[in-house]
C-alpha positions in Angstrom: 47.3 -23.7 -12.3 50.8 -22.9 -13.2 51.2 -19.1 -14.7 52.8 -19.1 -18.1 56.7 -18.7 -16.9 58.6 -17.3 -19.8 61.6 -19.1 -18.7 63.4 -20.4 -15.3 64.0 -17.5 -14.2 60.6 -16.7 -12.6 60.8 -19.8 -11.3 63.2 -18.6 -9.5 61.4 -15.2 -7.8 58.6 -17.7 -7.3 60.7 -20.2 -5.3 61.9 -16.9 -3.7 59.0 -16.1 -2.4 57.5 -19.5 -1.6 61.1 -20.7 0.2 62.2 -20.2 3.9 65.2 -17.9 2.9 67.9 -20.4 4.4 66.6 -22.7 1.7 66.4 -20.3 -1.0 69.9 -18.7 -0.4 71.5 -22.6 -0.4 70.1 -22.8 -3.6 70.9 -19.3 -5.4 74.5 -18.6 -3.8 77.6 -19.5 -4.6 81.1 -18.9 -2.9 83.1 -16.3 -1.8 82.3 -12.8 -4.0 80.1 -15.1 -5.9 82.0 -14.0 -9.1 82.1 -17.6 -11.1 78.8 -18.0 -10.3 77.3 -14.5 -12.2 80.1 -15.6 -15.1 78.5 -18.7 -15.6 75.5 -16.8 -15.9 77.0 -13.9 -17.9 79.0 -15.5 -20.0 76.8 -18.4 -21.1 74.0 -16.1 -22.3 76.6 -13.6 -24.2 77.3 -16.5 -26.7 76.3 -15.4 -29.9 74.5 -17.5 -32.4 74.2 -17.3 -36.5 70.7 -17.0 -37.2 70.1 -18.5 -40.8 67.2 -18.6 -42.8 65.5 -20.3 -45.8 67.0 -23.5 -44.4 64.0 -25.8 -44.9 64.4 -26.5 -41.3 60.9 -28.6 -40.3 60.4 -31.4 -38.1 62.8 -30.7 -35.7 64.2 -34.3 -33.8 65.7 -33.6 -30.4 66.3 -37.0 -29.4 69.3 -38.5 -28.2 71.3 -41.2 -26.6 73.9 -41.1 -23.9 75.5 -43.9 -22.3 73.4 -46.2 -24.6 70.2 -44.7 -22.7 67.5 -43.1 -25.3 66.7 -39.8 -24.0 63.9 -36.9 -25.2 66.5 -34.5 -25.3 69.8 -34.6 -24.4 69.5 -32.8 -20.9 69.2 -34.4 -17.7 68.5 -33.3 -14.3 71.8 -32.4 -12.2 72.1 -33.5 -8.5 71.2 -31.3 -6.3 71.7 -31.7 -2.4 69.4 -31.1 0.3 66.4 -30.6 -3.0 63.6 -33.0 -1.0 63.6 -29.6 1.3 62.1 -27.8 -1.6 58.9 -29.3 -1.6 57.2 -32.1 -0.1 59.2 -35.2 -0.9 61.0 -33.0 -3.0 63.8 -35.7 -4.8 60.3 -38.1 -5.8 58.9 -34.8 -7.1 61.6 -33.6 -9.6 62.2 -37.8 -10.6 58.4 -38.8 -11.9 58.4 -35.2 -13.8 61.7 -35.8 -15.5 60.6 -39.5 -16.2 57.4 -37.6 -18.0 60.2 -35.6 -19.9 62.2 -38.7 -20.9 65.0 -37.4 -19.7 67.2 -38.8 -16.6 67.3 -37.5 -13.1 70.6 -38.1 -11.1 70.2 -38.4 -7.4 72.6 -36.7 -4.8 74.4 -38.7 -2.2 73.0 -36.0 0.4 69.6 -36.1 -0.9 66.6 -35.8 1.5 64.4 -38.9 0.0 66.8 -42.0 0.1 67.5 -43.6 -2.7 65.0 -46.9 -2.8 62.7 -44.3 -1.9 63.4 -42.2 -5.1 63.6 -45.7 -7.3 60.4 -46.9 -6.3 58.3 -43.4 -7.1 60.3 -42.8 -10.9 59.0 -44.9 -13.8 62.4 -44.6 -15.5 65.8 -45.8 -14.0 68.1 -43.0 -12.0 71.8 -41.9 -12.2 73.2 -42.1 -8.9 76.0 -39.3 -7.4 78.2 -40.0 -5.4 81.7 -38.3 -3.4 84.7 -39.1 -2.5 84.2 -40.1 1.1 87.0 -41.1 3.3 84.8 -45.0 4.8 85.7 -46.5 1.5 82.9 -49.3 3.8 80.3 -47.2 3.4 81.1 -45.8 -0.4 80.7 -49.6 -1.0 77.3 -50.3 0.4 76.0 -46.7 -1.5 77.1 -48.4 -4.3 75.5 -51.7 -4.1 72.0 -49.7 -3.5 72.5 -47.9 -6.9 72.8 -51.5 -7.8 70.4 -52.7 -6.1 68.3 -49.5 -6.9 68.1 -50.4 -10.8 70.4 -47.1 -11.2 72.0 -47.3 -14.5 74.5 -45.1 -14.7 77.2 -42.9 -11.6 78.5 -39.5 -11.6 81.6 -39.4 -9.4 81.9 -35.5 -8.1 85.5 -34.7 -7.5 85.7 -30.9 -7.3 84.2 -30.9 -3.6 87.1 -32.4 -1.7 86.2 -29.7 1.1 83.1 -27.6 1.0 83.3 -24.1 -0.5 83.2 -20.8 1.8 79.4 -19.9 0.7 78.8 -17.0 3.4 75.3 -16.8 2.1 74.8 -19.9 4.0 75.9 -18.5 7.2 73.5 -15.0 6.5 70.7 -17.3 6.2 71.1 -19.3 9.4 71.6 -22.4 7.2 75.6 -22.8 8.3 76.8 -21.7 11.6 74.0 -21.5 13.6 74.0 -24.5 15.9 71.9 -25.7 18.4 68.6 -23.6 20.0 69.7 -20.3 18.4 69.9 -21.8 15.0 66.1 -24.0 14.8 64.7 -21.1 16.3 65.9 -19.0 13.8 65.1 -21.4 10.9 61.5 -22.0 12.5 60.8 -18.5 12.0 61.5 -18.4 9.0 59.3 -21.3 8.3 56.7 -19.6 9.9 56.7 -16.3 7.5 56.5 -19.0 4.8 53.4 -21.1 6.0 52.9 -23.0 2.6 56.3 -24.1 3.0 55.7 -24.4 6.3 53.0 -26.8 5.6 53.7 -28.7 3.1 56.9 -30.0 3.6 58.0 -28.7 7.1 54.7 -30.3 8.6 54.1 -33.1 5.7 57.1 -33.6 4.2 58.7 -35.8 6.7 61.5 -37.1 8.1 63.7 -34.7 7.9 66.7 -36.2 7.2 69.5 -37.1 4.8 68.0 -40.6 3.5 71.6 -41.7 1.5 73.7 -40.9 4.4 71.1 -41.4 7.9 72.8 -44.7 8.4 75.9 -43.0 9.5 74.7 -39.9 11.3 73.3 -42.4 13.8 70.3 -40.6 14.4 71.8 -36.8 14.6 69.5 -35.4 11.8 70.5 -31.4 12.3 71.4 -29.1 9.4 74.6 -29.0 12.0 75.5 -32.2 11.9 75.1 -33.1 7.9 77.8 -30.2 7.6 79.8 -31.6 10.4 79.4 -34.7 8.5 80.6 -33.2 5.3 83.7 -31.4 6.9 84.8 -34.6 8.8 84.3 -37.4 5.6 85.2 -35.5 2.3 88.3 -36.8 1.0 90.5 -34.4 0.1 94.0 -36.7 0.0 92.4 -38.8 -2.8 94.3 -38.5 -6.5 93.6 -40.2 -9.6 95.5 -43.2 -8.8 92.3 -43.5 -5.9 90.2 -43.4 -8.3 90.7 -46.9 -9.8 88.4 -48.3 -6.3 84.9 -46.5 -8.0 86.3 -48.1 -11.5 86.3 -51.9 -10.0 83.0 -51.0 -7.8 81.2 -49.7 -10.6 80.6 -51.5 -13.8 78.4 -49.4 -15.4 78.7 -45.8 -17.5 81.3 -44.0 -15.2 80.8 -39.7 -15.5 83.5 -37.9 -13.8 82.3 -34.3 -12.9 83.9 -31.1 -11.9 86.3 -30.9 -14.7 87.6 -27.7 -15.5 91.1 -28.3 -17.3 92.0 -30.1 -20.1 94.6 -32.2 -18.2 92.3 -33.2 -15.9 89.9 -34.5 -18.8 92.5 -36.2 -20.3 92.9 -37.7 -16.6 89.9 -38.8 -16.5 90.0 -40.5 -20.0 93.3 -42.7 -19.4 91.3 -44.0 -16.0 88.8 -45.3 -18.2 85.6 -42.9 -17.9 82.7 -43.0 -20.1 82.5 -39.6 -19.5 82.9 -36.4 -17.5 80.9 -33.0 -16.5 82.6 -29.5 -17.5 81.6 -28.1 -14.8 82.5 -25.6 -11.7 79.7 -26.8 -8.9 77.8 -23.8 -10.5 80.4 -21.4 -8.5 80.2 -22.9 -5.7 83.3 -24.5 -5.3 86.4 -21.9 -5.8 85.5 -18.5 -7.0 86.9 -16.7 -9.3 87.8 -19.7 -11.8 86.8 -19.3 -15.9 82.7 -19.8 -16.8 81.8 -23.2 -17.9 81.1 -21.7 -21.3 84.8 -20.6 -21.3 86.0 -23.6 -20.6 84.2 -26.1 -22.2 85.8 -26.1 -25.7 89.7 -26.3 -24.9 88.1 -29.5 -23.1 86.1 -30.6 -25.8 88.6 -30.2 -28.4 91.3 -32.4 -26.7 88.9 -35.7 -25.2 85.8 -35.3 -27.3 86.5 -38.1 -29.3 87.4 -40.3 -26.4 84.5 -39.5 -23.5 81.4 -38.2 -24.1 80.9 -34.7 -22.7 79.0 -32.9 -20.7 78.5 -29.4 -19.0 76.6 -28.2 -16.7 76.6 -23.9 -15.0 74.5 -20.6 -16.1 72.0 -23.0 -17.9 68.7 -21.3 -17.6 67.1 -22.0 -21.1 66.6 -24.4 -23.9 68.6 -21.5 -25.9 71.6 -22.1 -23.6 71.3 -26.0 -23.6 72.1 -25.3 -27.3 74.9 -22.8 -26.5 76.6 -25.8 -24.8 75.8 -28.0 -27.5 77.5 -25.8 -29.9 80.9 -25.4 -27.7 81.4 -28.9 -27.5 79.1 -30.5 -25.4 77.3 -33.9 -26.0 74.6 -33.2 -23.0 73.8 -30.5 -20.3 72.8 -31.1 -16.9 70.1 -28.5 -15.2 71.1 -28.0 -11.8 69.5 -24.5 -10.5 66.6 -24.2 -12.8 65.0 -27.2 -11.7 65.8 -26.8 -8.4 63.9 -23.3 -8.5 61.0 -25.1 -10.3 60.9 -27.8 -7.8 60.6 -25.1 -4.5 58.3 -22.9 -6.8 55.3 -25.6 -8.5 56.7 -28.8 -7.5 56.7 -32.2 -10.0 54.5 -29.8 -12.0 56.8 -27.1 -11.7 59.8 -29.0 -13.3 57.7 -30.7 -15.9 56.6 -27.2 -16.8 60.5 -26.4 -17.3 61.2 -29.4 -19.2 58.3 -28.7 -21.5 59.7 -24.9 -21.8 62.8 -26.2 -22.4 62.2 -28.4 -25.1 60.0 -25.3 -27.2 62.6 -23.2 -26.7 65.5 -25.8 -27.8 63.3 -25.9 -31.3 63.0 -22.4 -31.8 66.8 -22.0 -31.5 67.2 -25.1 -33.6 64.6 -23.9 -36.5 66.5 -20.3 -36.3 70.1 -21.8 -36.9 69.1 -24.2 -39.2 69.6 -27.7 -37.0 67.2 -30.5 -37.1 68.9 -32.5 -35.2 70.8 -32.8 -32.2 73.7 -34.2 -34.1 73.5 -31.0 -36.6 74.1 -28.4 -33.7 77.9 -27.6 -33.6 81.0 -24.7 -33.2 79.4 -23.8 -36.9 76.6 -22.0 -35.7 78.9 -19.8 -32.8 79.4 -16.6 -34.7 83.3 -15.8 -34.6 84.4 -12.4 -32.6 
């Protein structure tokens, strides 16, 4: 029986609790100081809404559609790497609940559970992620099992061209501690967690990157995926690059990691459907503006030629409809779900979804929106 969470933010203490701490800490920090990441937080939830009344606001429609794909809400579920450690199976999980939801679930290149893996257990058809990754071979192949996978729509993630200085990681004993030390300091950690322990340490297996195993030949350590990482991000690629994921992939192309309107204009001459405002949740460089801050110089200069979308701080259906109002089109959950997932499970994220939905229709009823297509900069009340 799941406790009635006010919002994702217990989910968080109770994925705290429940999670070995190098998990948890992968999941909460960000890089550096960890300022962008507390901004994103900070900022989002200091937007200020006009609260109207007497509107005759009743029945309120959040439906959508996005990349001509009919959606419950306009929210889908970001990807997340290494999320199949956070409970048993854990990428399966999170994909049947959001399927429940009718809402999509994008699948990380580095996720646990592979991707035919993931396909098979969801009801409802996946977004796949993807990086740049310097075997342009193997890039191939991941795409071709999207294909293959029924996966109907990529998001390219360009702001990780090297991985971010996240010191957390290397407190925890997830980064930096190789070999004996490092599993024996992990394992006892898993052992102060015995439901974690359990269930996915014990019955959650293989342990290993299902996307990318093909090419780690066997070496399945937390070591080697980010020796893997280091060694095959491609940070020489520019736009011009680019064009080999256009001709490889027919279908809705997101680019995400955006941050500058230049860049979004970039991403609209290469021919993208669409692209993610977005700073990897602070995890990338610190220090750089709050999603929320930089959403609507985007917005303003591409909306009308790429749908767009924002992800960072997002911890509510109220700030699903902060986005919404500064120029988004759709919000990706990255963090909240992830804490649901390591707290509850599938049920834990379909709780959130259901959570997020109520509290999207309160905000909606109290700034007199009915509809998605209703919410907009006209309901941001002007400092």
């Amino acid at each position: 029986m799941i406790r009635k969470a006010a919002s994702a933010i217990d989910y968080r203490e109770l994925a705290r609790r429940r999670l070995p701490p190098f998990l948890f800490e992968y999941i909460d920090g960000g890089s550096y100081a960890e300022v962008t990441l507390r901004r994103n937080v900070e900022e989002l939830s200091g937007i200020a809404l006009r609260q109207r009344v007497l509107t005759g606001t009743d029945g309120i429609d959040l439906s959508a559609s996005l990349f001509g794909e009919a959606m419950s809400m306009p929210v889908a579920l970001a990807p997340v790497g290494l999320a199949g450690m956070n409970a048993r199976r854990g990428e399966t999980q999170a994909a049947r609940a959001a399927a429940a939801a009718g809402v999509p679930f994008c699948l990380s290149t580095v996720s646990c559970c592979p991707l035919d893996e993931v396909a098979k257990a969801s009801p409802r058809p996946l977004w796949f992620q993807l990086y740049m990754i310097r075997d342009r071979g193997f890039m191939r192949a991941l795409l071709q099992q999207a294909r293959d996978g029924g996966c109907t729509t990529l998001i390219f993630t360009v702001d990780m061209p090297v991985p971010g200085s996240r010191y957390r990681d290397y407190h925890s004993g997830l980064a930096g501690a190789s070999g004996l030390a490092g599993d024996l300091r992990r394992i006892w950690q898993a052992v102060k967690h015995p439901h974690w322990a359990w269930d996915v340490g014990v019955n959650g297996r293989p342990h290993q990157l299902g996307n990318v195993a093909p090419v780690l030949a066997g070496n399945t350590g937390l070591e080697d995926f980010f020796a893997w990482m280091r060694n095959n991000f491609d940070a020489s690629v520019t736009w011009k690059d680019l064009d080999f994921i256009r001709t490889e992939w027919t279908g809705p192309l997101i680019i995400k990691g955006i941050l500058d309107a230049e860049d979004a204009r970039a991403a609209a001459d290469l021919g993208a459907d669409g692209i993610v405002v977005s700073n990897h949740g602070g995890r990338q460089l610190d220090g750089v503006p709050a999603t929320a801050r930089a959403l609507p110089p985007i917005a303003a200069a591409v909306g009308d030629r790429l749908t767009v979308l924002a992800d960072g701080g997002v911890r509510s259906g109220l700030d699903v409809v902060r986005m919404l109002a500064l120029g988004a089109k759709g919000v990706l959950l990255g963090r909240a779900w992830a804490y649901a997932l390591g707290a509850k499970g599938e049920a834990g994220v379909a709780h959130l979804l259901n959570l997020i939905d109520a509290e999207m229709r309160v905000a909606m009823t109290l700034t007199g929106c009915p509809t998605i297509d209703a919410i907009g900069p006209h309901i941001l009340v002007k400092e």
